[in-house]
C-alpha positions in Angstrom: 0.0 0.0 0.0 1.4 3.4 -1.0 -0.2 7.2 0.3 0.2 10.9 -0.3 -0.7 13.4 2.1 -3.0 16.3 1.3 -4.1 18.6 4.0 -7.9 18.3 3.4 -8.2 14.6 2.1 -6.2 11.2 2.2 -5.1 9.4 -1.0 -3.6 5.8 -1.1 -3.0 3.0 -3.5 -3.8 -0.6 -2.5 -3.4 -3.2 -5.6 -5.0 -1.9 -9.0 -7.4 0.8 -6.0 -6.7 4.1 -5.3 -8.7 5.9 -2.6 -9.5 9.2 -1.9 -11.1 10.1 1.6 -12.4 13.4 2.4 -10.6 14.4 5.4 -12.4 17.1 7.6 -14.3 14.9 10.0 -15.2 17.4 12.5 -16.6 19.3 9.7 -18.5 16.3 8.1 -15.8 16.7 5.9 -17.5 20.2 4.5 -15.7 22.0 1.8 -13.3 24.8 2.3 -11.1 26.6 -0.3 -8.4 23.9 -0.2 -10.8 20.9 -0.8 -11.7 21.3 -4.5 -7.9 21.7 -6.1 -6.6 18.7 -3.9 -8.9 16.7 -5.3 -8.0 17.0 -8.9 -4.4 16.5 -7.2 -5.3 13.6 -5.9 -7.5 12.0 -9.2 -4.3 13.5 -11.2 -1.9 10.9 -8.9 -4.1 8.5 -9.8 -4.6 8.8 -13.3 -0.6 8.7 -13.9 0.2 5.7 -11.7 -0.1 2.9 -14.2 -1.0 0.3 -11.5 -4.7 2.0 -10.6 -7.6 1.3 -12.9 -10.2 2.1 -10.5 -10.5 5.6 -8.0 -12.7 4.9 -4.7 -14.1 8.6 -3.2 -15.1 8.3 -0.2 -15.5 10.2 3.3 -13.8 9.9 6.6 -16.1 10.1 10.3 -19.9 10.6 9.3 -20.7 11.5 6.4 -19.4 12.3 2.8 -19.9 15.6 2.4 -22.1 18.4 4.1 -21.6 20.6 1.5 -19.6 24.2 1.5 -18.5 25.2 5.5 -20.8 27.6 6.0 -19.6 28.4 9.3 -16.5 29.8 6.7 -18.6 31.2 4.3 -22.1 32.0 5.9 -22.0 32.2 9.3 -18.5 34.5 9.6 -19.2 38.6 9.3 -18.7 40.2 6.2 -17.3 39.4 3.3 -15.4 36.3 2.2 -14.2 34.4 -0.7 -17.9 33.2 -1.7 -19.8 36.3 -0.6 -18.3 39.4 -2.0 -19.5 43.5 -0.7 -22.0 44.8 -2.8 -22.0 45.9 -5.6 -20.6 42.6 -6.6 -18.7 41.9 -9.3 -19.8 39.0 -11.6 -17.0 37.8 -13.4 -14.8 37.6 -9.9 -17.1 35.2 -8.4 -17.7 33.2 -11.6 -13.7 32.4 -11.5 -13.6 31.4 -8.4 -16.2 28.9 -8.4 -15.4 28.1 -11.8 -12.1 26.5 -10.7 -13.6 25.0 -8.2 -16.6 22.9 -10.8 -13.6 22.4 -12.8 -11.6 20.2 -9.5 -14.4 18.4 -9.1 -15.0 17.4 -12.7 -11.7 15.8 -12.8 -13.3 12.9 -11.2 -15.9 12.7 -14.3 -12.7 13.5 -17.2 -10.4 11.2 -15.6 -9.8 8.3 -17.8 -10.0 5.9 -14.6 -13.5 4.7 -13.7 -14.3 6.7 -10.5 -17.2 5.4 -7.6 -18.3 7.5 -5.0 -19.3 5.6 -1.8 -21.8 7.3 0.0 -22.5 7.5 3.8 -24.2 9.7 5.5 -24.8 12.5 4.4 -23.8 13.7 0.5 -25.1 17.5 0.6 -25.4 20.7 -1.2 -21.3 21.2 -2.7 -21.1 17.2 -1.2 -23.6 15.9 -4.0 -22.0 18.0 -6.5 -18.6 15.8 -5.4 -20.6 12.9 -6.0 -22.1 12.9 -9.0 -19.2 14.0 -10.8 -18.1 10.2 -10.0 -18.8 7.9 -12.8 -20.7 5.5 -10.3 -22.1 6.3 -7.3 -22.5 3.6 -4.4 -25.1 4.8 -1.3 -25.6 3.8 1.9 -29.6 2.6 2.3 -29.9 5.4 5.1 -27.4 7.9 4.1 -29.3 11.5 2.7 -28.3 13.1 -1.0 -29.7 16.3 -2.4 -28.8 20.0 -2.4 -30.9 22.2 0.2 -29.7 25.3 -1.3 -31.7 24.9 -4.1 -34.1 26.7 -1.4 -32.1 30.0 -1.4 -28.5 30.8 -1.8 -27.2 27.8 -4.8 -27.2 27.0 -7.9 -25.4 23.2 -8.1 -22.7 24.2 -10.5 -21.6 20.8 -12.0 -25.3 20.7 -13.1 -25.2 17.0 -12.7 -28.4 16.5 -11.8 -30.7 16.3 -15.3 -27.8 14.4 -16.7 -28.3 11.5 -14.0 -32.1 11.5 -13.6 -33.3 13.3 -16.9 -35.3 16.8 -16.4 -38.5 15.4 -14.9 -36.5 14.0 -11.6 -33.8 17.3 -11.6 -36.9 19.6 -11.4 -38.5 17.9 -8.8 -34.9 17.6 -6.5 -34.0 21.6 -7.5 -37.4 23.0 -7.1 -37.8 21.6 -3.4 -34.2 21.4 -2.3 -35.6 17.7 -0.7 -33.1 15.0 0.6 -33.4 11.7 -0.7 -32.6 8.3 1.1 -30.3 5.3 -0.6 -33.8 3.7 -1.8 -35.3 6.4 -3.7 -31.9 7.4 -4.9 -31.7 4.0 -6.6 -34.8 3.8 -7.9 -34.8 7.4 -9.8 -31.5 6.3 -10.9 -29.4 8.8 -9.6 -27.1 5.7 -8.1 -26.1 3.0 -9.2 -26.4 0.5 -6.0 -27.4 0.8 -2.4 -26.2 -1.5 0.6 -27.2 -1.8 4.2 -24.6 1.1 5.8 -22.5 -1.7 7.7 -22.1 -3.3 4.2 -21.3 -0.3 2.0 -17.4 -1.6 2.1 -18.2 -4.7 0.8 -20.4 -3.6 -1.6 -18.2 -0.9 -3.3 -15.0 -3.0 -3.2 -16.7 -5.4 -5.1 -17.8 -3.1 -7.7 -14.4 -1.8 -7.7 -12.7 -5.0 -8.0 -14.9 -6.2 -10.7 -13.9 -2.9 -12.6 -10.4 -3.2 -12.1 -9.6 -6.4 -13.3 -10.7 -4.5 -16.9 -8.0 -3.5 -18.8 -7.0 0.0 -18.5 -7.6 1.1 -22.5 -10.8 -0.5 -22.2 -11.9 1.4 -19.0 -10.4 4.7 -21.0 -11.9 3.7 -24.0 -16.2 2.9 -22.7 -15.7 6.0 -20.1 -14.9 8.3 -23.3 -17.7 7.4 -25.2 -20.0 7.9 -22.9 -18.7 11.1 -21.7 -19.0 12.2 -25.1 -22.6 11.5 -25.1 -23.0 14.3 -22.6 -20.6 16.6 -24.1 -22.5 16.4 -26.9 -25.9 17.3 -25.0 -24.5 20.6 -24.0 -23.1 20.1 -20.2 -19.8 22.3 -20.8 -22.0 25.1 -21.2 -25.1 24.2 -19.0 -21.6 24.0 -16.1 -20.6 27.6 -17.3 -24.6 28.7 -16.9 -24.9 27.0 -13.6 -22.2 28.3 -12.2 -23.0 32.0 -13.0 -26.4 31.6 -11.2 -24.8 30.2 -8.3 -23.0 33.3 -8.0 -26.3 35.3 -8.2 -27.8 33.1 -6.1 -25.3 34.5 -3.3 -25.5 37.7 -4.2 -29.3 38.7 -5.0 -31.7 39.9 -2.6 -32.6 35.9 -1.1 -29.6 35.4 -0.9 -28.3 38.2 1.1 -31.3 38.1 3.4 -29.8 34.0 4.2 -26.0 35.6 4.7 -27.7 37.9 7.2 -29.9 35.2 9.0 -27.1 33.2 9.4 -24.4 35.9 10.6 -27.2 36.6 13.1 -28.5 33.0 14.8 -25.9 30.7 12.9 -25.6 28.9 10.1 -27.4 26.1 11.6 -30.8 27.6 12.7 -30.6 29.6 9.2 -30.4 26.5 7.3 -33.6 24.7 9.3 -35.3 27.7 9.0 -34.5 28.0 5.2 -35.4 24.3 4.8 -37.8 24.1 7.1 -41.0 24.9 3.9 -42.2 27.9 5.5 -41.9 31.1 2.9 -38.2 32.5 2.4 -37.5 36.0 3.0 -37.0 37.9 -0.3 -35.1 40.7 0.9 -33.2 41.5 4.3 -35.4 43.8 5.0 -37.7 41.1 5.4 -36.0 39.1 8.5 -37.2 38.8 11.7 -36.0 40.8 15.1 -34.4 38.5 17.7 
């Protein structure tokens, strides 16, 4: 077994297996700035070690993913790297969460199969990480979907109506809902679920199985379906996406859920944003407490 240290995520090689695990555990392994760009690092020491055909991605302590640390980026005062002061400037924001769509879809341009393994929770920023994999493995109980949907997100790898098709994406962006393992699997947004104390087994089988394939021939199927979606317009659906994420920070909603959560934490703002009761529209619009 051989590893490489990263400061937000562990990589190692076991056999013809390399495995990447998201390494913030006291965070539920939430993403910060570092987090995108060392996972392309790590997919990219993958992809040039000739003995790895497959890439595992999985998360260390309770979850996945939990999304973008809003405690960094929501709850703090003032401006940060996500949130800039108004007026905003477009273009600025678009380049920095550009890079980061860009990291994540190293995992889906890779020519080495890549499986996500899913426990937990896979949230918001999380389920973007995901479903950039090529296959995605779930726990049965473990939670997917991305909440900010609701107010202040746009999911910028846009994965979503390439997995389930537009009738399933609608329903998931409109509502900003969580799905379980079993309605992940049978909308087809996964590709197999296991009892949580079995998830190991279940994605080292799949990742055995795929690497006993011969690496041109893993290169060779993952390109041609890849292609498929180029073809259908996801480089500039990503660019699209991504640009509304921005002014989904930045408009009025989106302000007002900055402000909440400076005020009573990111925690009660996202229950209260999640929660189905209306959304404030406008700062002006919260609450006094």
């Amino acid at each position: 077994m051989s590893s490489t240290s990263f400061s937000t995520l562990r990589y190692e090689t076991e056999g013809r297996i390399a495995t990447i695990t998201l390494h913030r555990p006291e965070r539920l392994n939430a993403i910060d700035e570092h987090m995108p760009g060392e996972i392309e690092a790590a997919v990219e020491c993958a992809a040039t070690d000739d003995d790895v055909h497959v890439i595992v991605l999985q998360g260390a302590g309770r979850a996945f993913c939990a999304g973008y640390d809003l405690q960094r980026f929501a709850e703090a005062a003032g401006p940060n790297p996500g949130v800039q002061a108004m007026p905003w400037e477009p273009m600025v924001d678009f380049g920095f969460m550009y890079r980061f769509t860009r990291h994540y879809m190293s995992l889906w341009r890779c020519a080495k199969p890549t499986i996500a393994k899913v426990h937990g929770y896979a949230v918001a920023g999380g389920s973007d990480i995901a479903l950039c994999c090529d296959l995605v493995v779930m726990a049965q109980n473990a939670k997917i979907g991305y909440p900010p949907a609701r107010v202040w997100g746009c999911p910028t790898t846009a994965m979503w109506t390439y997995r389930v098709g537009p009738v399933h994406a609608k329903r998931m962006l409109l509502t900003g809902d969580l799905i379980d393992g079993h309605e992940a699997l049978r909308i087809g947004l996964v590709n197999e679920t296991a009892p949580a104390d079995r998830l190991d087994e279940a994605t080292q089988r799949l990742a055995r199985r795929i690497a006993a394939v011969p690496r041109s021939q893993l290169a060779m199927h993952k390109l041609v379906v890849n292609q498929v979606c180029d073809a259908m317009g996801m480089a500039n659906t990503q660019v699209l996406a991504t640009l509304f994420d921005g002014m989904a920070r930045h408009n009025p909603p989106g302000l007002a859920f900055k402000a909440r959560a400076e005020r009573v934490g990111f925690r009660q703002a996202v229950a209260e944003r999640d929660g189905g009761e209306p959304i404030p529209q406008h700062p002006d619009e919260l609450a006094d407490d």
